[in-house]
C-alpha positions as CSV (number, residue, x, y, z in Angstrom):
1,X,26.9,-110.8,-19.1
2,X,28.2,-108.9,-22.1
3,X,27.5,-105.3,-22.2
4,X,26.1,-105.6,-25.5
5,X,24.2,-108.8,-25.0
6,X,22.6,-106.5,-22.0
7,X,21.7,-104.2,-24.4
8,X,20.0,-106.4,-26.8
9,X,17.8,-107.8,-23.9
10,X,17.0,-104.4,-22.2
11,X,17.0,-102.4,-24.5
12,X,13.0,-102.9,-25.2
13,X,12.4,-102.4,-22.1
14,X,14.4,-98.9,-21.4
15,X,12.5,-95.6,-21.2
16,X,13.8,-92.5,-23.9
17,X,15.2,-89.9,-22.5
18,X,12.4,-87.1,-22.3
19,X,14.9,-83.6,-23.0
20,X,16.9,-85.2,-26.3
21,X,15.2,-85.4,-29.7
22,X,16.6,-88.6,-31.0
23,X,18.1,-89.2,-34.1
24,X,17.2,-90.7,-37.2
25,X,20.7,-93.1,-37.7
26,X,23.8,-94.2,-36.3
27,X,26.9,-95.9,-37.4
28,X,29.6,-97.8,-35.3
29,X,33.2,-98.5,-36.8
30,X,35.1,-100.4,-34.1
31,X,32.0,-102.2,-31.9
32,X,34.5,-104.6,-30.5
33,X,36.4,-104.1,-27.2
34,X,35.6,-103.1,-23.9
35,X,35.9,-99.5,-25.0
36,X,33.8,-100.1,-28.1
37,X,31.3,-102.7,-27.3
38,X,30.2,-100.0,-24.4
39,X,29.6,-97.7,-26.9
40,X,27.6,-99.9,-29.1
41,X,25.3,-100.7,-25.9
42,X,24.8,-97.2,-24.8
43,X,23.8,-96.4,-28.3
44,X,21.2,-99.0,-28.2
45,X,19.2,-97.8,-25.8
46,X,15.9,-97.5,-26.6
47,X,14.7,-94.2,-27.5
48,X,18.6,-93.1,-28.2
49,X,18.5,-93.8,-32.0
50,X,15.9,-94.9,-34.5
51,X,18.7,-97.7,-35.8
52,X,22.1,-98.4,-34.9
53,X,24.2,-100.0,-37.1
54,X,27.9,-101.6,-36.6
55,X,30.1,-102.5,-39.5
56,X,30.9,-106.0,-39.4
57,X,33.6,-108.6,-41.0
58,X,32.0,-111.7,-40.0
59,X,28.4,-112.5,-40.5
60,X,26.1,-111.5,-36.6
61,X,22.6,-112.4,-35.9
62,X,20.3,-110.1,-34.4
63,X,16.9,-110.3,-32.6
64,X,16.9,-106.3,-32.1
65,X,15.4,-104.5,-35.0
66,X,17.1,-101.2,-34.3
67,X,20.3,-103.1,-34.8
68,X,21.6,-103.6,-38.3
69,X,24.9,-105.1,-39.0
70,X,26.6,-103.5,-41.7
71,X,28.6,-106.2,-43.7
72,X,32.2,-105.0,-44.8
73,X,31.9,-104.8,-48.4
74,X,28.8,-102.5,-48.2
75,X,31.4,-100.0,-46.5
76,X,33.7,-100.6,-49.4
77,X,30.8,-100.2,-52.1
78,X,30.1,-96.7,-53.5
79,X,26.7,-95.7,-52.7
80,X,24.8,-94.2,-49.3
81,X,25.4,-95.7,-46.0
82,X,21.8,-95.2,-44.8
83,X,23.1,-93.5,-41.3
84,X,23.7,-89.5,-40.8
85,X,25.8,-89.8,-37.8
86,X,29.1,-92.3,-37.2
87,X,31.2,-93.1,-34.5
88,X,34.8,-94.8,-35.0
89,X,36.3,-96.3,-32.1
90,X,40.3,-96.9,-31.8
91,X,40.5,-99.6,-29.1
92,X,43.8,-99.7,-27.7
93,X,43.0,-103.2,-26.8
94,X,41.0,-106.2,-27.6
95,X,39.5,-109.1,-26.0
96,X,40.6,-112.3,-28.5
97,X,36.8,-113.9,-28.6
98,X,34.4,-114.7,-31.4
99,X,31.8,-111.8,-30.5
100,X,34.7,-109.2,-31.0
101,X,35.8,-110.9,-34.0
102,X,32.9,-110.2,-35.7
103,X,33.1,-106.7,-35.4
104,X,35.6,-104.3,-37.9
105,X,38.4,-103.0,-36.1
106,X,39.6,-99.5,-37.3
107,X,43.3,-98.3,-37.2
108,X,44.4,-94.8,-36.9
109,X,45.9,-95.3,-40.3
110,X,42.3,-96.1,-41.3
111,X,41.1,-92.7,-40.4
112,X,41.1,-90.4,-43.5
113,X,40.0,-93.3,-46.0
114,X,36.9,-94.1,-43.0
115,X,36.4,-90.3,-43.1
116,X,36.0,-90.0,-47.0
117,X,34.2,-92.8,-47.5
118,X,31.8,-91.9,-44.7
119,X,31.1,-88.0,-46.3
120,X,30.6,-89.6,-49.7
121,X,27.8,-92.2,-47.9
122,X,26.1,-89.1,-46.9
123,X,27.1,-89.3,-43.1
124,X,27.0,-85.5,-41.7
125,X,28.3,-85.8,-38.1
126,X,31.2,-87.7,-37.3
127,X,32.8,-88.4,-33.6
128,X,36.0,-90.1,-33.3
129,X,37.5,-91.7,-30.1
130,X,41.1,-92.2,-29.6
131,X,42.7,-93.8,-27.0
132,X,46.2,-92.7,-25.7
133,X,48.3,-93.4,-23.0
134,X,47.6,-91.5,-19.6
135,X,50.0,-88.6,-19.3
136,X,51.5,-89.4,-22.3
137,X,49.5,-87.2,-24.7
138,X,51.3,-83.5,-25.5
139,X,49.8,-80.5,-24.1
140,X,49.6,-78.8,-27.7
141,X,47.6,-81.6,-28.7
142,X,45.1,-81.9,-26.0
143,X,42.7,-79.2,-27.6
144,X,44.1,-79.7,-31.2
145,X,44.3,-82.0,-34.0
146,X,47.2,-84.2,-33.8
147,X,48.3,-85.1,-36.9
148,X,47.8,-84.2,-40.5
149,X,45.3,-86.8,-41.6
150,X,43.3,-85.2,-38.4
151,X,43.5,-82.4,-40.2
152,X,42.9,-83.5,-43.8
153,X,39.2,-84.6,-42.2
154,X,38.7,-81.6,-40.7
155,X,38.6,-80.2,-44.8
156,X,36.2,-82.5,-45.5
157,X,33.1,-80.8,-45.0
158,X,30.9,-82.7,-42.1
159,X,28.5,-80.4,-40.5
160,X,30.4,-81.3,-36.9
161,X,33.2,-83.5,-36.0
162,X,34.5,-84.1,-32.9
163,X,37.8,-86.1,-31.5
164,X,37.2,-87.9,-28.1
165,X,41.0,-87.8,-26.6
166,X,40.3,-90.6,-24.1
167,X,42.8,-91.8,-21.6
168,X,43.1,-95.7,-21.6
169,X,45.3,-98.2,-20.4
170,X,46.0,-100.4,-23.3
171,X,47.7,-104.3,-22.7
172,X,51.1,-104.8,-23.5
173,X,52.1,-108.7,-24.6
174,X,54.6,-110.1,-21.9
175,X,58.2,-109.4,-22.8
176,X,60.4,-112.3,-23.0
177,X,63.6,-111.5,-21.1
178,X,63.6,-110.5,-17.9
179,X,65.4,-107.2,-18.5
180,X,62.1,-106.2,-20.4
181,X,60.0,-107.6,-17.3
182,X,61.4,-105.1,-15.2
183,X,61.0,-102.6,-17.7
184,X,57.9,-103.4,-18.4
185,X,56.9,-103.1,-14.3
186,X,58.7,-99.8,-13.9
187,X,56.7,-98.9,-17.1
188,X,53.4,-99.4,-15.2
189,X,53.9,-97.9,-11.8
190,X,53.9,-94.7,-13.4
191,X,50.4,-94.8,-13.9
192,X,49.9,-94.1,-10.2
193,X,52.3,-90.4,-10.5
194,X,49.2,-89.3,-13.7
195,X,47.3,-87.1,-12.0
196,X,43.5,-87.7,-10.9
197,X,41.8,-85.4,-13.7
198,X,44.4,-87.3,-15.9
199,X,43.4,-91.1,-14.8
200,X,41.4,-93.2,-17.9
201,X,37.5,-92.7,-17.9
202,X,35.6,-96.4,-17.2
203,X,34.2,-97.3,-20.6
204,X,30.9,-97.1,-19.4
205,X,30.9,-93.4,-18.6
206,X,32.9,-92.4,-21.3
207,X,30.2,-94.5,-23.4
208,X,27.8,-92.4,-21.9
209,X,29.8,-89.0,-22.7
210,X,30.1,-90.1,-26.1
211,X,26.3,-90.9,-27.0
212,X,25.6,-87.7,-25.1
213,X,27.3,-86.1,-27.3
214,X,25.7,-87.0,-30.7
215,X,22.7,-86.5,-29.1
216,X,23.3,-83.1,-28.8
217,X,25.6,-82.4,-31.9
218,X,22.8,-81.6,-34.2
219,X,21.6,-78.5,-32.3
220,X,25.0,-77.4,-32.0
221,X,27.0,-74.9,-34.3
222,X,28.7,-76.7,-37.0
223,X,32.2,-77.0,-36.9
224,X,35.3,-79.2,-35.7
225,X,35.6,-80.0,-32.0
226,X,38.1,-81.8,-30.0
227,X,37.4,-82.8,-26.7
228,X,40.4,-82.8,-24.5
229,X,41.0,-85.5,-21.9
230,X,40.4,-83.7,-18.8
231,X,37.3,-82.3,-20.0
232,X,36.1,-85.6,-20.3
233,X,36.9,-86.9,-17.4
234,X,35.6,-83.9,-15.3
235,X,31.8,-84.6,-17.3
236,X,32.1,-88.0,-16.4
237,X,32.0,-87.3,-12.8
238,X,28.1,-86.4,-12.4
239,X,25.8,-88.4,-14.2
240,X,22.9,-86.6,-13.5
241,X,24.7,-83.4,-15.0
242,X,26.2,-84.9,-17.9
243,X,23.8,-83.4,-20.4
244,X,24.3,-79.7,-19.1
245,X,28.1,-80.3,-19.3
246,X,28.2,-81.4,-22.8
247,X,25.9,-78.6,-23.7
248,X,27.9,-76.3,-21.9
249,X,31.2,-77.5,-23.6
250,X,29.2,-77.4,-26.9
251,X,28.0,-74.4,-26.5
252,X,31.9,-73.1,-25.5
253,X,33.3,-74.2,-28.9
């Protein structure tokens, strides 16, 4: 069953989580995925968020009420976006159905205009997850922004941001001459020489890092975060101590 379908049938039925306040809004860019549709059902939980929207191109029914589909030319309209936190997801790699179809995906050239447009609807915390390559992401750039449209959002005033620097495997298409096959094979045995700490987080934990951390973002000195990829995948190891980490690692920054 779908993660997200899972989450619109349980999500009733789930118990809030007694030591985080929640908060008022939320709003997903890039809902789609394996990556991002876990994030979109750990987000609905009940008690997590008051509403959860996900900005959508195609039209998608609901029977939650906390979920609100946001159609695309309500992003692309001046005005408030109803929602002071956001979440934009840059899957490495989508599943080619109508349910993911439905949902916006971002690109990372997408990021500064998302950003602006986001500030200017009134959204005050903003988390961004990006995917790379395991082992393939520079050590300079593990605890620092990567590029300089990272760091044009940084300027743009949000009470906290935070990049996710997630490992993930993405899916290359099949090359077509058999030269690139073996390329292509030598290319993916050298996921098993990344070390451990180094290996991609499942989507559902990192889903679970993630909404952990918006929870707790609004109690936290303002600022500009980045959350390196080893980090992340040392919080994800102990669910039952995933909330002290993050408020450790908050709390650090």
């Amino acid at each position: 069953m779908p993660l997200l379908l899972q989450a619109l049938q349980g999500a009733q039925l789930a118990a809030p989580t007694a030591s985080i306040v929640p908060l008022s809004t939320l709003l997903v860019l890039g809902g789609g995925g394996t990556l991002g549709s876990a994030l979109l059902s750990e987000a609905l939980v009940a008690g997590r968020f008051a509403r959860v929207q996900a900005l959508v191109e195609q039209p998608l029914a609901s029977a939650l009420r906390a979920f609100v589909p946001l159609p695309l030319d309500r992003m692309q309209a001046p005005g408030g976006l109803g929602a002071e936190s956001a979440l934009i997801v840059f899957e490495r790699a989508r599943h080619s159905n109508g349910r993911d179809a439905a949902f916006v995906q971002p690109s990372p050239a997408d990021l500064l205009p998302l950003a602006q447009r986001l500030q200017a609807g009134g959204v005050r915390r903003l988390v961004v997850v990006l995917p790379h390559a395991p082992a393939l992401l520079p050590q300079a750039l593990r605890h620092g922004l990567a590029s300089l449209d990272e760091g044009a959002v940084a300027g743009l005033g949000f009470e906290h941001l935070v990049f996710v620097r997630a490992a993930q495997h993405g899916r290359s298409p099949a090359a077509a001459s058999w030269l690139g096959r073996v390329a292509g094979w030598w290319l993916s045995q050298l996921r098993y020489m990344v070390p451990q700490h180094e290996q991609p987080v499942r989507a559902v934990a990192l889903a679970r890092c993630v909404v952990q951390l918006l929870q707790l973002l609004p109690a936290a000195p303002r600022g500009t975060r980045v959350l390196a990829p080893e980090t992340l995948w040392q919080a994800a190891q102990n669910e039952a101590g995933l909330e002290a980490a993050v408020r450790g690692w908050l709390a650090s920054r």
